[in-house]
C-alpha positions, 0 to 999 in steps of 0.5 A, spaced: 500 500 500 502 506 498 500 514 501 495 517 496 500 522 494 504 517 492 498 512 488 497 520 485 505 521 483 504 514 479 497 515 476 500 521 473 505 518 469 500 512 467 498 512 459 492 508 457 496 504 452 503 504 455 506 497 454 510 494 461 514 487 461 511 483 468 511 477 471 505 474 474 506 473 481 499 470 484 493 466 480 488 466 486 484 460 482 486 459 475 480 460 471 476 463 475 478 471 477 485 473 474 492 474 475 496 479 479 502 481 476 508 485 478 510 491 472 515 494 477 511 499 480 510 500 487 503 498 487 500 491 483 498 490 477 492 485 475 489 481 469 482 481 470 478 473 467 475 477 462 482 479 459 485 471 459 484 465 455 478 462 456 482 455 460 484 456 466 491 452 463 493 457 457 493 462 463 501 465 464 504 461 470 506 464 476 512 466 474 511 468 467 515 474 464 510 477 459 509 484 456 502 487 459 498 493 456 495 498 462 488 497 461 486 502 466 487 506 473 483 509 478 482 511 486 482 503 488 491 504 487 491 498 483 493 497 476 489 493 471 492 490 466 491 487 459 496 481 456 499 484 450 504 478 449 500 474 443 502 467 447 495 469 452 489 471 446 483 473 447 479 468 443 477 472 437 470 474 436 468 474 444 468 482 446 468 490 443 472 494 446 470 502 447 475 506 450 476 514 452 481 517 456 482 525 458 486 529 461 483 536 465 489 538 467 496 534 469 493 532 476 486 528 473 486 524 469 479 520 467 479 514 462 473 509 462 473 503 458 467 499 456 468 491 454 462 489 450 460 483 448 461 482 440 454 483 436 456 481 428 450 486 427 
C-alpha cells in the first residue's frame, strides 16, 4: 500500500496504452478471477478473467515474464492490466472494446473503458 500522494505521483505518469514487461506473481484460482502481476511499480498490477484465455491452463504461470498493456487506473491504487504478449489471446470474436481517456489538467486524469460483448450486427 502506498500514501495517496504517492498512488497520485504514479497515476500521473500512467498512459492508457503504455506497454510494461511483468511477471505474474499470484493466480488466486486459475480460471476463475485473474492474475496479479508485478510491472515494477510500487503498487500491483492485475489481469482481470475477462482479459485471459478462456482455460484456466493457457493462463501465464506464476512466474511468467510477459509484456502487459495498462488497461486502466483509478482511486482503488491498483493497476489493471491487459496481456499484450500474443502467447495469452483473447479468443477472437468474444468482446468490443470502447475506450476514452482525458486529461483536465496534469493532476486528473479520467479514462473509462467499456468491454462489450461482440454483436456481428
Amino acid at each position: 500500500m502506498v500514501t495517496d500522494a504517492e498512488w497520485a505521483r504514479i497515476r500521473r505518469d500512467l498512459r492508457f496504452g503504455r506497454v510494461f514487461e511483468g511477471t505474474v506473481v499470484k493466480i488466486p484460482r486459475p480460471g476463475a478471477i485473474g492474475v496479479f502481476v508485478d510491472i515494477g511499480l510500487s503498487v500491483g498490477g492485475f489481469v482481470d478473467v475477462l482479459l485471459l484465455p478462456d482455460e484456466g491452463e493457457d493462463w501465464p504461470a506464476e512466474g511468467a515474464v510477459a509484456d502487459f498493456e495498462i488497461w486502466w487506473a483509478d482511486s482503488r491504487q491498483q493497476i489493471r492490466l491487459k496481456p499484450s504478449d500474443s502467447r495469452f489471446p483473447i479468443p477472437p470474436g468474444r468482446w468490443t472494446v470502447r475506450a476514452v481517456h482525458t486529461s483536465a489538467n496534469e493532476e486528473t486524469s479520467v479514462g473509462l473503458v467499456q468491454l462489450l460483448p461482440w454483436s456481428q450486427s
